[in-house]
Structure formats: structure tokens, C-alpha cells
C-alpha positions as CSV (number, residue, x, y, z in Angstrom):
1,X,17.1,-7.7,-16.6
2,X,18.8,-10.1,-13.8
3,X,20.7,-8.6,-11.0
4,X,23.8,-10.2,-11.6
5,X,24.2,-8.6,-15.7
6,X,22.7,-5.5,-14.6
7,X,25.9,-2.6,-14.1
8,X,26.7,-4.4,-17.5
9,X,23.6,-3.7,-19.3
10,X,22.1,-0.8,-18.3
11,X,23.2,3.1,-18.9
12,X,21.4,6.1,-17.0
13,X,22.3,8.8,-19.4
14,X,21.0,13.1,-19.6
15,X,21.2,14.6,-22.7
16,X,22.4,17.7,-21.2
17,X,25.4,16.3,-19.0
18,X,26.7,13.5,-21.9
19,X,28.6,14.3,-25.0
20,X,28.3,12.7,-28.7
21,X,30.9,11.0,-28.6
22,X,30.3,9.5,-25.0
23,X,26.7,8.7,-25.9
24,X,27.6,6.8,-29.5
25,X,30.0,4.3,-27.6
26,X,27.8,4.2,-24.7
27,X,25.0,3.0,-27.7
28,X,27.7,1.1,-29.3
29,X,28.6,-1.6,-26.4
30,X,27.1,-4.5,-27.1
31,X,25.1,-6.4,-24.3
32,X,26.9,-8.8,-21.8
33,X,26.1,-11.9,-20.8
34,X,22.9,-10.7,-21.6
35,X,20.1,-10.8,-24.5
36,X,19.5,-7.1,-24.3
37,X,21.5,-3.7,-22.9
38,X,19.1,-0.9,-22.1
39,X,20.6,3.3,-22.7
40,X,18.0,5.6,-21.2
41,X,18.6,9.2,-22.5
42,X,16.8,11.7,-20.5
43,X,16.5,15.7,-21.1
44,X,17.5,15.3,-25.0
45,X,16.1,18.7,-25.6
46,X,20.0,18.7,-24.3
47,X,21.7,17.4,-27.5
48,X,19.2,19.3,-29.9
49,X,21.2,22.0,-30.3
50,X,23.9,19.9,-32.2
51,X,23.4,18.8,-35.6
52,X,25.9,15.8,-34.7
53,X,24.1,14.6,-31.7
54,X,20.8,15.4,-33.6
55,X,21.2,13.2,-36.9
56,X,22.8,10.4,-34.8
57,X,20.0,10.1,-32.5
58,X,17.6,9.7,-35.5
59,X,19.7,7.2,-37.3
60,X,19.9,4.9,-33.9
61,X,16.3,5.0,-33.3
62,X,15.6,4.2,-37.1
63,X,17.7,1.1,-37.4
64,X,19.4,0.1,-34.0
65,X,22.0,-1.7,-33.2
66,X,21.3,-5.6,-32.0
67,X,20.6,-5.9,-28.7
68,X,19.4,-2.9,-27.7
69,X,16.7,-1.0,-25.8
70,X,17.0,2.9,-26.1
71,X,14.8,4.5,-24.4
72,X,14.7,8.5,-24.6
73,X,12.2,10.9,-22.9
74,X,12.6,14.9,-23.7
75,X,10.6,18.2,-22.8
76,X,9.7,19.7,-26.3
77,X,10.3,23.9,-25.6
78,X,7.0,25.8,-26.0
79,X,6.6,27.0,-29.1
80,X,9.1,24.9,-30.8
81,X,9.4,24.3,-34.4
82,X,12.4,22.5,-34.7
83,X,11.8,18.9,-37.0
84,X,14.1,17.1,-34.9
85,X,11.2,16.0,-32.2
86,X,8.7,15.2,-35.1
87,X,11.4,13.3,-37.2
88,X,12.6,11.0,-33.3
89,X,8.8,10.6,-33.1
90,X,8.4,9.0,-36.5
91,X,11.1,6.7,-36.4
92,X,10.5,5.2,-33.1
93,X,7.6,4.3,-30.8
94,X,6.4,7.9,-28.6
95,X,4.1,8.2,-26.3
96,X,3.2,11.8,-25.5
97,X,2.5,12.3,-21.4
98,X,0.6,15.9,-21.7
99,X,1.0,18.3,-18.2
100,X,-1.6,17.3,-15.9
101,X,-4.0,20.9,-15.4
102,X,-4.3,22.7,-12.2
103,X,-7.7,21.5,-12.0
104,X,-7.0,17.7,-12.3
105,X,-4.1,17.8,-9.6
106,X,-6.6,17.6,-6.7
107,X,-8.0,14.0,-8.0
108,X,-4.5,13.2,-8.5
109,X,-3.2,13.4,-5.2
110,X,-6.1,11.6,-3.7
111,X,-5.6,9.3,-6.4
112,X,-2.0,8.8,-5.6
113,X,-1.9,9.0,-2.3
114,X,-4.5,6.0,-1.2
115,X,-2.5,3.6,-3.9
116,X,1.2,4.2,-3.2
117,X,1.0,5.2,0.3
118,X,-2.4,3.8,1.7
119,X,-3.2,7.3,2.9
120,X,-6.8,9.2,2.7
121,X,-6.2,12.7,1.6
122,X,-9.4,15.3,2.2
123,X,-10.4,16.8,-0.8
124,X,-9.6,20.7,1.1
125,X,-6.5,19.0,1.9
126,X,-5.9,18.1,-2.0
127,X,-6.7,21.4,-2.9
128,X,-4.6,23.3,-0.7
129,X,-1.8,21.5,-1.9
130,X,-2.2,21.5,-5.1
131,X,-3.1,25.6,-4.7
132,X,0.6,25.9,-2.9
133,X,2.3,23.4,-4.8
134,X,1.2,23.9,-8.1
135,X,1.1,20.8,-10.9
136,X,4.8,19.6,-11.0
137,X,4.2,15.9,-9.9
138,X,7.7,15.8,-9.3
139,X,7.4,17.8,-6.4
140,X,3.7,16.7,-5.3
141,X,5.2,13.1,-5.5
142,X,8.0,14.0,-2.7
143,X,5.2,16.4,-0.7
144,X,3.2,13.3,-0.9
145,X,5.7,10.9,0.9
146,X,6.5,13.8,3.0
147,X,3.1,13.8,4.6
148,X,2.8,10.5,5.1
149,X,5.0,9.8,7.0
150,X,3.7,12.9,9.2
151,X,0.1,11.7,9.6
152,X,1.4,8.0,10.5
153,X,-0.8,5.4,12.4
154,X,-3.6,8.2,11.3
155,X,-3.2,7.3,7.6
156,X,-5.3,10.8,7.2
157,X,-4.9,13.9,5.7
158,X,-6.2,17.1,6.7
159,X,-5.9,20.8,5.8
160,X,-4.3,21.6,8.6
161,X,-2.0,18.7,8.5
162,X,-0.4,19.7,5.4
163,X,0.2,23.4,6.9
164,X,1.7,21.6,9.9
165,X,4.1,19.5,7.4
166,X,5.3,23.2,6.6
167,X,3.6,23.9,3.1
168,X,2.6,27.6,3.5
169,X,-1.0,27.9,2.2
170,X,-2.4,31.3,0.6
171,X,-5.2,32.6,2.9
172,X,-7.8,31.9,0.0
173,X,-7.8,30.2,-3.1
174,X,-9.5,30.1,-6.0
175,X,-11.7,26.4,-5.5
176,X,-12.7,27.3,-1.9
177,X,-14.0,30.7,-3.6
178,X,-15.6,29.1,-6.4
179,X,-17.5,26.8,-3.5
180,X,-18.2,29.6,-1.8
181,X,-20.4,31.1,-4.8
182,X,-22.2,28.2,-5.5
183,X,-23.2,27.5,-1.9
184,X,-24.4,31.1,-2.2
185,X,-22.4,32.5,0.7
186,X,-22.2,35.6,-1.8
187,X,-21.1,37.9,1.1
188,X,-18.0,36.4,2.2
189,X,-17.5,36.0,-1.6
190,X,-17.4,39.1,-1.9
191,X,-15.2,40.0,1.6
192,X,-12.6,37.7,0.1
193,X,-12.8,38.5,-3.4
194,X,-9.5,41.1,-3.1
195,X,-7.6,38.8,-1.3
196,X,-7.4,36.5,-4.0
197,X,-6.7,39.3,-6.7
198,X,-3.8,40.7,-4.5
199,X,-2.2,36.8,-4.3
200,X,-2.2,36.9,-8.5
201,X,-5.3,35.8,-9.4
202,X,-7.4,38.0,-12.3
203,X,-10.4,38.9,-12.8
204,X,-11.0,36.6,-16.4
205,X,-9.2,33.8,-14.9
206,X,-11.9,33.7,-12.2
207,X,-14.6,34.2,-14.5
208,X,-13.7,31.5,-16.6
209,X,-13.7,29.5,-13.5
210,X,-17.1,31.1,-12.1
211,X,-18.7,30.4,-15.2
212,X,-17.4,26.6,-15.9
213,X,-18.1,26.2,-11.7
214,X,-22.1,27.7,-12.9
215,X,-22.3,25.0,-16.1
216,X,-21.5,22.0,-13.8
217,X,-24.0,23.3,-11.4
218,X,-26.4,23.4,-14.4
219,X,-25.8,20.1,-15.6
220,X,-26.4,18.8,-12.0
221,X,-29.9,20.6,-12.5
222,X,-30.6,19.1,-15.3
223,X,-29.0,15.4,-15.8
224,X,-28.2,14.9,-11.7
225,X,-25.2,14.4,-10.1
226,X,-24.7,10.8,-12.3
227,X,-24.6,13.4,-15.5
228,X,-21.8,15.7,-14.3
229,X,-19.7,12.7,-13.0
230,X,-19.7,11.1,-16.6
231,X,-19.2,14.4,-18.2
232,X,-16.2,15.3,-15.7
233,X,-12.4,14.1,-16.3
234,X,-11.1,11.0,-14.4
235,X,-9.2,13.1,-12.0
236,X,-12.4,15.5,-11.4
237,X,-14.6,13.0,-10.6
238,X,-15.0,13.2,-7.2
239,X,-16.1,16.8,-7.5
240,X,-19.8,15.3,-8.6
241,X,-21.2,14.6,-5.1
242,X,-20.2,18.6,-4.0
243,X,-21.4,20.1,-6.7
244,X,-24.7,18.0,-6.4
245,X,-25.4,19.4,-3.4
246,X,-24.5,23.0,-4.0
247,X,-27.3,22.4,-6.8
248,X,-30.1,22.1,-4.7
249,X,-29.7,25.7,-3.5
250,X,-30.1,26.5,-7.2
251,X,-33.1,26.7,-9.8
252,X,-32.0,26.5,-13.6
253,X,-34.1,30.1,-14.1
254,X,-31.1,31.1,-11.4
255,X,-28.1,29.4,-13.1
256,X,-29.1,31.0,-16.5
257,X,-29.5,34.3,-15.3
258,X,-25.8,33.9,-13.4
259,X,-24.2,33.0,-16.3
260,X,-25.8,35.9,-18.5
261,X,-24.6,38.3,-16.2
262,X,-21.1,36.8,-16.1
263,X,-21.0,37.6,-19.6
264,X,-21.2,40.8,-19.4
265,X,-18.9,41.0,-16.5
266,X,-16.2,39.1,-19.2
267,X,-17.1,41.8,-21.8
268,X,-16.6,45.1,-19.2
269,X,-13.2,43.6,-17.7
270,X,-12.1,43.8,-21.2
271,X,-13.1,47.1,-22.0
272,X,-13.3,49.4,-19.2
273,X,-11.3,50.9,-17.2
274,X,-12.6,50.2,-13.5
275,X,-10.8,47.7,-11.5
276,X,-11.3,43.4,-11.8
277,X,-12.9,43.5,-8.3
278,X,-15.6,46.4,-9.2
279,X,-17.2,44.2,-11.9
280,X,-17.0,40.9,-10.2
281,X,-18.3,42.5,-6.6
282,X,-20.9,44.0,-8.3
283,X,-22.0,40.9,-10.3
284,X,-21.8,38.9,-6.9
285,X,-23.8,41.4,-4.7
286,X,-26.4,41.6,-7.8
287,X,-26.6,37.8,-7.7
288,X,-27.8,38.5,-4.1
289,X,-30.2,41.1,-4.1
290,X,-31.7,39.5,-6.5
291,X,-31.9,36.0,-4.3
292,X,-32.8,38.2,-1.6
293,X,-36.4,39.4,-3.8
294,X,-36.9,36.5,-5.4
């Protein structure tokens, strides 16, 4: 779109500030001194609740008007049944752009960080961030900039760097104590094991994450650090070289026995009584006496 046509020709629009009427003549102008107008309509999870706004949306997107480009991006609710999102999909080209996991935001802002802002971010320093921050890219986008700018000439990103940038960081979280397990430091697993329970974390959220943390160690074992990369997502990559050398302090007699155990840890946190951090403390301190007779 040139310069010149472009206040003529292009509409910034949000589903849940415009009205129906407003958004039909908005879709209506025709372009100007131009061979296309372009209408984005964000957040039209905002117009779904009229059956107006609804059936005209459908019918624009089916057979629009000459000319022009509408492009719409929406949040679908959870749990939502509603036929309008299937029936906008069917009629038009979609492209679905799934929430990036917890797990993948650390490869993310490395990712992100060396190609828009030339910056090298440590992996603790990923982590941490992500831990604080959580997996709204929105807002890791903006903490990313942020940083930058901090670190100048350095181009380098640190732990203690992104503290000092004034993100406050939980005392322990749950990758560090995953690392911490699989480069056997069982006993200050175990010392820090109730200070991530009291910041929210549960007991069969951290087994799940024990026992996926034990698997990658296995396939490391087994295949070598080239195996896990491969069998790792794009944006967990980068976790192949740890791993691999967490492994060596491993035998696969040991990774097996760790995981059967875990299993019965999952099974007693849903059935008895006791406390998250009795059955994980005990399954971590068992993990070391046995090391310690072996």
C-alpha cells in the first residue's frame, strides 16, 4: 500500500469498541486512488454476541466486496461452542496461531531476542523470565525491548540483569529444580522442594515435570544428545546439550528405577492423605540413599 493512499485505504478496527453499523460502511467504502482498501477487525469475539454483527461478518467474508482486504483475528473463549468461529473459518482463509507452552517460552525469548534486538539472552536468564512473566508474548515482547536497552553496549543478558531491569523473580522455580534433580544435587532438592509448593506449584504438576525431565534424560542414555535434540520442539532445542551432560551422572538401570518410583509417588498424591512434599521428599531422599549404596 503506498504512503500517499494509505489514511484512504486502510481501517484499524476492534470488534469490541465498533458497532454494526459503523463496521458495514467502514466495509462498504470503496478503495481510493487505490487497487485495494484493507479493514482489520481485531477482538471479534466482540461482535459475537449479536446475531446482526454475526451473519454480516459471514456474508462479507463469503463473497466480499471488490477491492477489498478484510482481515480479522479473534480469541475463541475456552470451551466455546458457538458455530459462528467454525462457520468465519470455512468461508475464508484461517490460520490458527495456538498459545505458545510454558515450556517453549524459554527458546522463544532467546529466539527473539538475538533476531529483533541482536541481544544474547542466557538460558537462566530465559527461564527466569519466562518463570516471572509467564507466556503472554505480548508482554515478553515489551520485557524484551525493555532489557535491551538496559544491557546496551553489553548486548548480554544475565539473571541478574533481568532482576536489576525490575522483574521480581520467585526464589526457586520449577526448571532450576528439575536441573537440580537430574544433576543429582538431591539434597538441596529436597531443602527447596517447600519453597516451590508455597509459591503455587503442586505436587503432580512437578511430577509430570520430574518424570518428562527423567525420559529426556533416558533418551540421552540411549540415542545421545543428537536423539533428544531431534525428538525435542523447535523452541526446546537448546535444552539437548544440558540434559546431555546431566546424563552422564546417570545409568539407564538408574533412570528406570526413578521413574518407577515416580509412579508410585503420582498414585499416593492421589490417594492419600499426607501432604505433596512428604511423597516427593521421600521419593527424592530414597533416590539418594539408594545412589549413596550403589
Amino acid at each position: 500500500m503506498e504512503e500517499a493512499t494509505r489514511d484512504f485505504n486502510l481501517d484499524l478496527l476492534r470488534g469490541s469498541e465498533v458497532n454494526t453499523e459503523t463496521l458495514a460502511s467502514v466495509i462498504a467504502t470503496p478503495p481510493m486512488m487505490a487497487e485495494w482498501r484493507v479493514v482489520v477487525l481485531r477482538e471479534v469475539e466482540g461482535l459475537a454476541s449479536s446475531k446482526h454483527a454475526r451473519d454480516e461478518l459471514v456474508r462479507i467474508a463469503q463473497d466480499p466486496p471488490p477491492g477489498l482486504a478484510l482481515i480479522m483475528s479473534c480469541t475463541v473463549p475456552v470451551g466455546s461452542k458457538a458455530k459462528f468461529y467454525a462457520s468465519l473459518a470455512k468461508v475464508s482463509q484461517s490460520t490458527e496461531f495456538k498459545a505458545i507452552t510454558d515450556a517453549d517460552v524459554p527458546g522463544w525469548i532467546m529466539d527473539r531476542a538475538e533476531a529483533e534486538h541482536q541481544v544474547e539472552f542466557s538460558a537462566d536468564a530465559a527461564r527466569a523470565l519466562g518463570v516471572a512473566i509467564g507466556n503472554n508474548l505480548g508482554v515478553l515482547s515489551q520485557e524484551l525491548t525493555k532489557l535491551a536497552d538496559f544491557v546496551g553496549d553489553r548486548r548480554t543478558v544475565q539473571v541478574e540483569d533481568v532482576e536489576a531491569a525490575g522483574t521480581t523473580l520467585p526464589s526457586q522455580d520449577r526448571w532450576r529444580w528439575f536441573d537440580l534433580v537430574g544433576e543429582r544435587k538431591f539434597e538441596e532438592a529436597a531443602r527447596t522442594l517447600p519453597i516451590l509448593l508455597q509459591q503455587g506449584e503442586n505436587g503432580v504438576g512437578l511430577v509430570i515435570g520430574l518424570a518428562t525431565h527423567l525420559l529426556r534424560l533416558g533418551i540421552v542414555a540411549e540415542e545421545g544428545p543428537g536423539g533428544l535434540e531431534h525428538a525435542l520442539p523447535r523452541h526446546q532445542q537448546w535444552l539437548a546439550s544440558r540434559i546431555a551432560s546431566q546424563a552422564l551422572e546417570w545409568t539407564q538401570d538408574e533412570i528406570d528405577e526413578a521413574l518407577g518410583s515416580l509412579l508410585d509417588v503420582d498414585r499416593l498424591l492421589k490417594a492419600s492423605p499426607h501432604t505433596d512434599e512428604h511423597f516427593l521428599e521421600a521419593w527424592i531422599l530414597g533416590i539418594r540413599v539408594r545412589a549413596e549404596v550403589e
